[in-house]
C-alpha positions in Angstrom: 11.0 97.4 -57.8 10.1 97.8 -54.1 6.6 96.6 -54.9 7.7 93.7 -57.0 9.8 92.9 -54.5 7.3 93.2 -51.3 5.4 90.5 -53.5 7.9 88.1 -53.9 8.5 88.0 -50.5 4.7 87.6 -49.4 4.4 84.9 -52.0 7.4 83.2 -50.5 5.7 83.1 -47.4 2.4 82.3 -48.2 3.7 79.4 -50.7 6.0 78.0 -48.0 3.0 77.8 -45.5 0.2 76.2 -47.8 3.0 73.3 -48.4 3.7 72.5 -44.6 0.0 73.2 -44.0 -1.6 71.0 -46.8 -5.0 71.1 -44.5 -5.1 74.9 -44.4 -4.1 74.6 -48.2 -7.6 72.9 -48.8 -9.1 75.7 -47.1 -8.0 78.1 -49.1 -8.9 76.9 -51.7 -5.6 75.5 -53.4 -7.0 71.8 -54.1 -3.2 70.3 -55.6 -2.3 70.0 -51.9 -5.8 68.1 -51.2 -4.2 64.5 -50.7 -1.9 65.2 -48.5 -1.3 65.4 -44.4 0.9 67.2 -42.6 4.3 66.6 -41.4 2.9 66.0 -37.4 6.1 65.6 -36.1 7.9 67.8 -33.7 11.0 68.8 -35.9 8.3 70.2 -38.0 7.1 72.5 -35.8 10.3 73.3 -34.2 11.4 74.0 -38.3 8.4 76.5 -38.4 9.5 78.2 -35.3 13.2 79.3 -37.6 10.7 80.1 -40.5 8.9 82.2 -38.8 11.5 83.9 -37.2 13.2 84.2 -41.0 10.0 85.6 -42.1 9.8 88.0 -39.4 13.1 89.5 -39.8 12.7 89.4 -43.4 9.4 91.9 -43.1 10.9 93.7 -40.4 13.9 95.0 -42.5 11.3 95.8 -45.8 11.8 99.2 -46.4 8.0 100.1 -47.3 8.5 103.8 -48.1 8.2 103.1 -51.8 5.1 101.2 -50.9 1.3 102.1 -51.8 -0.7 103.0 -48.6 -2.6 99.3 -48.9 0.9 97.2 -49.0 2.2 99.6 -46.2 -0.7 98.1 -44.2 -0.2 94.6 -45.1 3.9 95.2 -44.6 2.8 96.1 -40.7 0.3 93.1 -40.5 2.9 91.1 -41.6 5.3 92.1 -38.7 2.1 91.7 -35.8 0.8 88.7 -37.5 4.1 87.0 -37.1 5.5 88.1 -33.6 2.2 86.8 -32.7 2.7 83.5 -34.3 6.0 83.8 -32.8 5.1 84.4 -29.0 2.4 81.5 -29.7 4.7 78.6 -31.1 7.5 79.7 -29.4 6.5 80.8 -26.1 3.0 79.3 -25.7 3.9 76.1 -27.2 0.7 74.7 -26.8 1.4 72.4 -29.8 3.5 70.3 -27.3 1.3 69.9 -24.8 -1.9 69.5 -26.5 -2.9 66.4 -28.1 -5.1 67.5 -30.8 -4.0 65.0 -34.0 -7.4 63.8 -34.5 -9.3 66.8 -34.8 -6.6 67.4 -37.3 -7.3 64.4 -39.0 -11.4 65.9 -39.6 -10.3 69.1 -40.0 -8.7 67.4 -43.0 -11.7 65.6 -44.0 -14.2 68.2 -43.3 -14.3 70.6 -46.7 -13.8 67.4 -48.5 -16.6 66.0 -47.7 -19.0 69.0 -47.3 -17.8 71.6 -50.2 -18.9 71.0 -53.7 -15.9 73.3 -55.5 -15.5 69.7 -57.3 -17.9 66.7 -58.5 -18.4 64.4 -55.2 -16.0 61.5 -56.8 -13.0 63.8 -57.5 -13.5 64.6 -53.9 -13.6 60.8 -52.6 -10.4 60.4 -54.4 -8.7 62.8 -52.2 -10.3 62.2 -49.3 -8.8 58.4 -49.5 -5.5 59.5 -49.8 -5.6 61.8 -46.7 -7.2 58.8 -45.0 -4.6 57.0 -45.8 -1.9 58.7 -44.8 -4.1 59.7 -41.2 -2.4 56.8 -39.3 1.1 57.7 -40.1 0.4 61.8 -39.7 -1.0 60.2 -36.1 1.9 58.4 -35.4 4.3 60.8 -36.4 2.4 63.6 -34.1 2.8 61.7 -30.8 6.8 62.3 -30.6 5.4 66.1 -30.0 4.1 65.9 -27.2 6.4 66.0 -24.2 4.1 67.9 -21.4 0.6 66.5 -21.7 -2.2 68.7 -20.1 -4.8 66.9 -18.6 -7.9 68.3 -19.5 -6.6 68.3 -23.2 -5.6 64.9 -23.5 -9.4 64.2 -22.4 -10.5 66.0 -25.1 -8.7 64.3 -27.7 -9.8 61.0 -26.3 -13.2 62.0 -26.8 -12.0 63.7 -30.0 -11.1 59.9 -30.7 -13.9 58.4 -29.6 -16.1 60.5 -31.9 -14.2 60.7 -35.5 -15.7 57.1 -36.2 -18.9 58.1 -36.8 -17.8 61.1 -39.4 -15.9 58.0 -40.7 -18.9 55.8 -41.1 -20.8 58.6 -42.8 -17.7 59.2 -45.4 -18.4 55.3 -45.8 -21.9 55.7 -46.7 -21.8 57.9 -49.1 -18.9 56.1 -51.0 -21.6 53.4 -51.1 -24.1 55.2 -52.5 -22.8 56.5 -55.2 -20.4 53.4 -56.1 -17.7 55.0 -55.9 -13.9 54.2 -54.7 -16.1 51.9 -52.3 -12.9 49.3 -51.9 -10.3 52.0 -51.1 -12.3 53.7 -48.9 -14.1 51.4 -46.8 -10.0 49.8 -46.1 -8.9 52.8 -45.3 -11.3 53.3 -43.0 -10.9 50.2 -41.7 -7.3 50.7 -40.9 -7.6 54.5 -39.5 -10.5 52.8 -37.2 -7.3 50.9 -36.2 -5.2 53.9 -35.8 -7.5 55.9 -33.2 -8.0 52.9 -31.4 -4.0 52.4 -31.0 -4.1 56.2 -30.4 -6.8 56.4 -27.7 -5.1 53.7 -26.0 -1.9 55.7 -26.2 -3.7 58.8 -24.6 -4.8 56.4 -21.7 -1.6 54.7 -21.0 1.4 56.9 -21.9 0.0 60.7 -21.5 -2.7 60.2 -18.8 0.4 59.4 -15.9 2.1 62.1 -16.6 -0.2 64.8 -18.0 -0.2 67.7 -15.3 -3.4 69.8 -14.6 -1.6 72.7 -15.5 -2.9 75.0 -18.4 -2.8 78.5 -17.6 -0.4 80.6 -19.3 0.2 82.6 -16.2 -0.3 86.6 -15.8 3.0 87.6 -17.3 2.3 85.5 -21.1 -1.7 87.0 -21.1 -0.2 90.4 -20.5 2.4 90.0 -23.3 -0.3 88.5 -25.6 -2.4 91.3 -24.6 0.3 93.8 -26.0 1.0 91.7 -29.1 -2.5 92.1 -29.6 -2.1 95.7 -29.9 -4.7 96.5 -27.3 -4.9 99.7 -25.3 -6.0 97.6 -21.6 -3.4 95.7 -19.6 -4.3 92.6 -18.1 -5.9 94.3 -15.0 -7.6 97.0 -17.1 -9.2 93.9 -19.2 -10.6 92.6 -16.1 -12.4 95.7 -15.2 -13.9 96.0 -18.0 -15.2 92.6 -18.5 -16.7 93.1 -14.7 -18.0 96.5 -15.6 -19.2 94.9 -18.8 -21.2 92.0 -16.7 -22.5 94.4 -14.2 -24.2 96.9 -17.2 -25.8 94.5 -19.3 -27.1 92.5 -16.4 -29.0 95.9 -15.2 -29.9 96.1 -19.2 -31.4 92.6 -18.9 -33.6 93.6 -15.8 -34.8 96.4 -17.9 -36.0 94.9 -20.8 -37.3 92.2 -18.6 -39.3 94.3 -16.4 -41.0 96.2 -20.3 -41.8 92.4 -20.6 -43.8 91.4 -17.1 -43.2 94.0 -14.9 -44.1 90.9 -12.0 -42.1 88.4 -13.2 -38.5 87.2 -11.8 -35.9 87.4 -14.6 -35.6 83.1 -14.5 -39.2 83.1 -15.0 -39.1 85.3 -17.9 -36.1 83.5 -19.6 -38.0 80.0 -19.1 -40.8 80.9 -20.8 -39.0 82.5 -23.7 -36.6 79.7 -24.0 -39.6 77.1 -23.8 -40.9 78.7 -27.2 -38.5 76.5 -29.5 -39.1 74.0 -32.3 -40.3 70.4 -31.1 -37.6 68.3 -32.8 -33.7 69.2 -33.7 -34.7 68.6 -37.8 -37.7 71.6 -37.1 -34.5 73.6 -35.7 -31.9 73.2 -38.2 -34.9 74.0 -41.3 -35.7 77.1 -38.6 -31.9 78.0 -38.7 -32.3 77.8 -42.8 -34.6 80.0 -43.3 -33.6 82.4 -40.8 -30.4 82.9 -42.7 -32.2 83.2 -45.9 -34.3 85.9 -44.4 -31.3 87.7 -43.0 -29.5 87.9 -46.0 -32.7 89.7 -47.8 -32.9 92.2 -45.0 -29.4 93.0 -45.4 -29.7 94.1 -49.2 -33.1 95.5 -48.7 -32.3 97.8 -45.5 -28.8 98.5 -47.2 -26.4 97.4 -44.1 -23.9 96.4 -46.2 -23.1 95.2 -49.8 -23.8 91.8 -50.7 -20.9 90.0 -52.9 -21.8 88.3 -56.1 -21.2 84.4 -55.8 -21.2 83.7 -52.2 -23.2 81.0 -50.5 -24.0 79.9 -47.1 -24.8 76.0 -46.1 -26.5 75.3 -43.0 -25.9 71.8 -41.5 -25.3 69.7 -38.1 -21.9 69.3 -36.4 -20.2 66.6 -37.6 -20.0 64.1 -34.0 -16.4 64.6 -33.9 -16.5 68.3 -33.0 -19.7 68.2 -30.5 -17.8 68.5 -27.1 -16.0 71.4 -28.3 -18.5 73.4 -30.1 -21.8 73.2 -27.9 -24.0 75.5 -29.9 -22.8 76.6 -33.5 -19.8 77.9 -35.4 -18.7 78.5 -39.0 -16.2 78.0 -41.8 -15.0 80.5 -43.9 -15.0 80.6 -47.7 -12.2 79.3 -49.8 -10.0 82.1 -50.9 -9.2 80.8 -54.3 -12.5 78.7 -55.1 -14.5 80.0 -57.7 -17.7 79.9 -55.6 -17.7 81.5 -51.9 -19.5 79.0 -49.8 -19.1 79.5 -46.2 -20.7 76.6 -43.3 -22.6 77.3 -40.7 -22.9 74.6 -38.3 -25.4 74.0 -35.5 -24.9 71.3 -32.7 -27.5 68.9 -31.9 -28.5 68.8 -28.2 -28.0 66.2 -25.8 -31.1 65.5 -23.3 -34.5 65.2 -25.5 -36.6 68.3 -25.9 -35.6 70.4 -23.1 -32.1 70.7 -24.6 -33.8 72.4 -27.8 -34.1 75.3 -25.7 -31.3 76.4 -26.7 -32.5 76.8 -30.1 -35.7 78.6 -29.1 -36.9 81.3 -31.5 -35.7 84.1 -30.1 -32.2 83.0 -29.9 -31.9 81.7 -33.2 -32.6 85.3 -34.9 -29.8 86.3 -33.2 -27.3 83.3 -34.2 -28.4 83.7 -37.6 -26.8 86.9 -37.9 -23.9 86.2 -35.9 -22.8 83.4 -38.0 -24.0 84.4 -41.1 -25.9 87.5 -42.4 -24.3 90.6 -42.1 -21.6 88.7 -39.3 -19.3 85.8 -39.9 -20.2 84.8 -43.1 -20.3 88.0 -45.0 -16.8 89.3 -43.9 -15.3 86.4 -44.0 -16.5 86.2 -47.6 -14.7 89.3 -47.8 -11.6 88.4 -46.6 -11.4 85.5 -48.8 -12.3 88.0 -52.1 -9.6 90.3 -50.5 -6.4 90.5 -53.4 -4.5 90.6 -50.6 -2.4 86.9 -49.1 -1.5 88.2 -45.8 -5.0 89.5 -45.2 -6.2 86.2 -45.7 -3.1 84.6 -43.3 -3.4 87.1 -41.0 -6.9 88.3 -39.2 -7.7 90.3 -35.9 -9.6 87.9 -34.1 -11.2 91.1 -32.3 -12.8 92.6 -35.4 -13.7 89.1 -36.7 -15.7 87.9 -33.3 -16.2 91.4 -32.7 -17.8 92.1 -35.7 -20.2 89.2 -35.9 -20.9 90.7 -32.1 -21.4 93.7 -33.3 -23.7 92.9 -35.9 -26.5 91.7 -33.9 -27.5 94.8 -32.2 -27.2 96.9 -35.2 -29.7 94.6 -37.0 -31.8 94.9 -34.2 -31.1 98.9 -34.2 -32.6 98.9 -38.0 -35.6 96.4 -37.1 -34.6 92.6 -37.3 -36.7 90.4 -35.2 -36.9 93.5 -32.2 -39.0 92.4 -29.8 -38.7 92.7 -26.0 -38.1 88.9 -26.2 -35.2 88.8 -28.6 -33.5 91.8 -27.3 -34.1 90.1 -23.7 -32.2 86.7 -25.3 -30.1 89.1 -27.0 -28.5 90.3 -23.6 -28.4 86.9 -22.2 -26.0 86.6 -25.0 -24.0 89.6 -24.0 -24.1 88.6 -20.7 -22.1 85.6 -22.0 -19.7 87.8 -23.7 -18.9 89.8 -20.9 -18.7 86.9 -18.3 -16.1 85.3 -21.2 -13.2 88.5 -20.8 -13.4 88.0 -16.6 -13.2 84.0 -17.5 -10.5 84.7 -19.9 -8.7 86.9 -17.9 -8.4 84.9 -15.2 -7.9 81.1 -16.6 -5.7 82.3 -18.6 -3.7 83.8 -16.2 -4.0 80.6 -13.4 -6.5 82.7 -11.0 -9.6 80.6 -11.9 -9.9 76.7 -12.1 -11.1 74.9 -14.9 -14.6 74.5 -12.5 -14.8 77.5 -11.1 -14.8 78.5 -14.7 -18.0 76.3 -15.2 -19.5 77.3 -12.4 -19.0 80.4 -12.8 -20.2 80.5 -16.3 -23.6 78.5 -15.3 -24.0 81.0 -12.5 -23.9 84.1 -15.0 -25.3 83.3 -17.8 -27.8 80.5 -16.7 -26.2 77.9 -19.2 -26.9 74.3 -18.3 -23.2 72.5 -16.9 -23.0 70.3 -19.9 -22.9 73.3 -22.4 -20.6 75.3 -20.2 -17.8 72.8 -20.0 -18.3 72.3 -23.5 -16.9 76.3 -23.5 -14.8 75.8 -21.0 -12.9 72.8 -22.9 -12.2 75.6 -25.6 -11.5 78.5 -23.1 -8.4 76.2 -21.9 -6.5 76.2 -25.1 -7.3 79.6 -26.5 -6.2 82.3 -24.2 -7.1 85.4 -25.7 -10.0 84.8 -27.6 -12.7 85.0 -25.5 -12.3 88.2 -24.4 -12.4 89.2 -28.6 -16.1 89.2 -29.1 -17.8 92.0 -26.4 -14.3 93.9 -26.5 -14.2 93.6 -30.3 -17.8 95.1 -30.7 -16.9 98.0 -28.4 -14.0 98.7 -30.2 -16.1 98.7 -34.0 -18.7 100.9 -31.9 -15.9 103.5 -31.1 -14.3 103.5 -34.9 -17.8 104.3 -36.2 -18.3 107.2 -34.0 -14.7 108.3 -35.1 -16.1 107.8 -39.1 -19.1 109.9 -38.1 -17.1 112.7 -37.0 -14.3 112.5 -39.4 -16.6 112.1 -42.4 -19.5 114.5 -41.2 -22.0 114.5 -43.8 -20.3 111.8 -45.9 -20.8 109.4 -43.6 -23.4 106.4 -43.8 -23.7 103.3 -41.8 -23.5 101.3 -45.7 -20.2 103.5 -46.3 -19.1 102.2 -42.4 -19.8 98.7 -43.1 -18.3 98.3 -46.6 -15.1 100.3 -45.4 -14.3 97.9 -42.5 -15.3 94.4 -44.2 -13.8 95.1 -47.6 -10.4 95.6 -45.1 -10.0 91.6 -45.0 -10.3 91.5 -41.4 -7.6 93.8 -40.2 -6.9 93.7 -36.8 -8.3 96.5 -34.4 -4.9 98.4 -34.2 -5.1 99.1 -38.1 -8.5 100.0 -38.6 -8.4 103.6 -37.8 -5.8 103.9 -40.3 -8.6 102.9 -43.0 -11.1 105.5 -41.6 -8.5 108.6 -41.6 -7.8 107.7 -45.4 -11.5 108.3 -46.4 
């Protein structure tokens, strides 16, 4: 009875969620919802703030002795995944002072357009309604917003600026294969309209009385730090983000000095970053293959297992999301579509050839196992196969980031692509990481201005600006995160030195690997409960 009623309550939840959230519905995987926009107003999020609290208290008071150990887990998650939700909408409140309707508005086109879990003009069908209802779900979304942030309501200008051309390419296709043409090219038309009206409305309402302000301040970070479940306080984070930078900037001065013993570290990172493919299309078939090749080393060096049915798509960011995402990210799979097909996406440079540097050879091996094989796209594959609904609502951004982080060196530690050259980009890369706590630390917390940030990234890491305030845009509304991929990799590091010694001669790295993705992407504070059970 306690199990049948632990269910009905997580289904409540996750039910109630998927039909405020119709946009996190799609990508899930539950297509009924795939019409529909959001309620963008601010009673609705100011509704979900008393929902979440219901929830909450609801788990809180769940009396999980007669539980199994795996809904025990998921009982706990439930608890930290919602205070955190909690502190975040109701604290944070970031949702009224950021802007971000339009990216809402792709995000809701996005899987649409790019998944095939149905035949292309099924798909078209939807995406017209959602276009049609995108001016109102803008409209409706301004009467949120009552402290603009300036930096954020640049982004969504720009945000605005770029949709069109996602727009023009949903257009296309309708054209070409003769279908819905009408309906879609109108609504089009009229959401063209719509982010006009809207950009204007960024410019002339928002822009006079956004403030500059969007630091969280040193008391919130160290709250969300404990929400988090972390060990470090705020002061303890920054030390070990400094630490961090000092250690693997020594690191990069050894391996540069194995490489040419006379060179200057700049010199060596020129000429390994001049060694790149000669147009963006060379780069994004590079990026293909890669993966593929990834994928085969993972079964044939036995990392991990390989799930039946999963897929992985490699493509170009869509322009909308270009001057937030400077270099590549990924989408999950679908929980509840058939197929698992995950995207990775890879940003096209700005500034001819010399920009493809950041897709030089070196650095690519690396990315491809970061974002997909044995990284993002094979746990979050798991997560999504994972039986379990709050495991799929609920995910430690630390083991997620941290894992995809942690996954490059151990390829490299079983032979992928080692060579003094990728390891040397390969540091350059935790370099990054490391630089991203001490920025995350201190932006969050109002110590570090949105260009010191930048120019402090450039300086450490040898970025070019452009890129870097690409990362900084992102930094500004997601305190927290940053700091989640070096500290996330340290912390998987420490839990497989606990499996070694707690499973002795039982132990295998496969074992390891299996163990902690087939977990659904538990946060860090509930992973050593997985290895003790063993």
């Amino acid at each position: 009875m306690s199990l049948e009623k632990f269910n009905l309550l997580t289904s409540s939840m996750f039910n109630h969620l998927m039909e405020r959230d119709p946009v996190a519905a799609t990508f899930m995987g539950l297509h009924q919802f795939d019409g529909e926009m959001p309620d963008g107003s601010r009673k609705r999020y100011l509704d979900e703030i008393e929902s979440t609290r219901r929830y909450l208290s609801e788990f809180e008071g769940f009396d999980s002795s007669g539980l199994p150990p795996d809904k025990v887990i998921d009982r706990d998650l439930a608890v930290h995944g919602l205070e955190l939700r909690l502190f975040e909408d109701e604290t944070l409140r970031t949702w009224e002072a950021m802007p971000d309707a339009v990216n809402t508005v792709g995000d809701a086109l996005f899987p649409l357009f790019t998944k095939d879990f149905a035949p292309f003009e099924r798909r078209l069908l939807s995406i017209a309604e959602r276009l049609e209802a995108s001016p109102k779900f803008l409209e409706d979304s301004k009467s949120r917003i009552t402290r603009p942030v300036n930096i954020w309501v640049k982004i969504a200008e720009e945000t605005s600026h770029q949709l069109p051309l996602f727009l023009d390419t949903i257009a296309s296709a309708a054209r070409s294969r003769d279908a819905e043409v009408r309906r879609i090219e109108a609504a089009v038309e009229k959401l063209r309209s719509s982010l006009a009206e809207y950009e204007e409305w960024l410019s002339r309402e928002l822009k006079p009385k956004a403030v500059d302000n969007f630091a969280i301040g040193p008391e919130k970070f160290e709250k969300l730090l404990q929400l988090r479940g972390f060990d470090f306080n705020r002061k303890q984070m920054l030390e070990f983000g400094e630490s961090a930078l000092r250690e693997e900037k020594l690191r990069l001065e050894e391996i540069g000095r194995s490489i040419d013993p006379a060179a200057p570290i700049e010199r060596i990172k020129e000429k390994i970053r001049a060694d790149h493919p000669a147009t963006f299309e060379e780069a994004l078939s590079l990026v293909q293959r890669t993966v593929t090749e990834a994928r085969e080393y993972v079964s044939q060096h036995s990392f991990a297992t390989l799930p039946n049915g999963e897929s992985l798509i490699v493509m170009e960011t869509p322009g909308y999301m270009r001057h937030i995402i400077p270099f590549a990210a990924y989408f999950s799979p679908a929980k509840f579509d058939s197929r698992k097909v995950g995207i990775y996406i890879t940003t096209r440079p700005e500034g001819g050839e010399k920009a493809l540097e950041e897709l030089n050879y070196a650095s690519v091996s690396n990315t491809a196992v970061h974002e997909g094989y044995p990284g993002h796209h094979l746990q979050l594959t798991y997560t999504a196969l994972s039986p379990s609904l709050i495991r799929n609502l609920f995910q430690g951004t630390e083991f997620v980031e941290g894992w995809a982080h942690y996954c490059e060196e151990a390829m490299k530690n079983i032979g992928w692509h080692d060579t003094p050259e990728a390891r040397f980009m390969q540091t350059i890369d935790l370099i990054w990481r490391a630089a991203r706590i001490v920025i995350d630390v201190k932006l969050s917390s109002g110590e570090m201005s949105f260009d010191e940030a930048v120019d402090f990234l450039v300086k450490e890491t040898g970025m070019n600006k452009a890129s870097a305030t690409g990362e900084i845009n992102r930094y500004t509304y997601t305190p927290g995160y940053q700091l989640s991929y070096y500290l996330g990799k340290y912390l998987i590091k420490k839990f497989r030195q606990e499996a070694m010694e707690r499973w002795d001669d039982q132990y295998s790295d496969k074992k390891f690997h299996d163990l902690i993705l087939r977990s659904g992407g538990l946060p860090s504070r509930f992973l050593h409960r997985l290895i003790e059970n063993q």
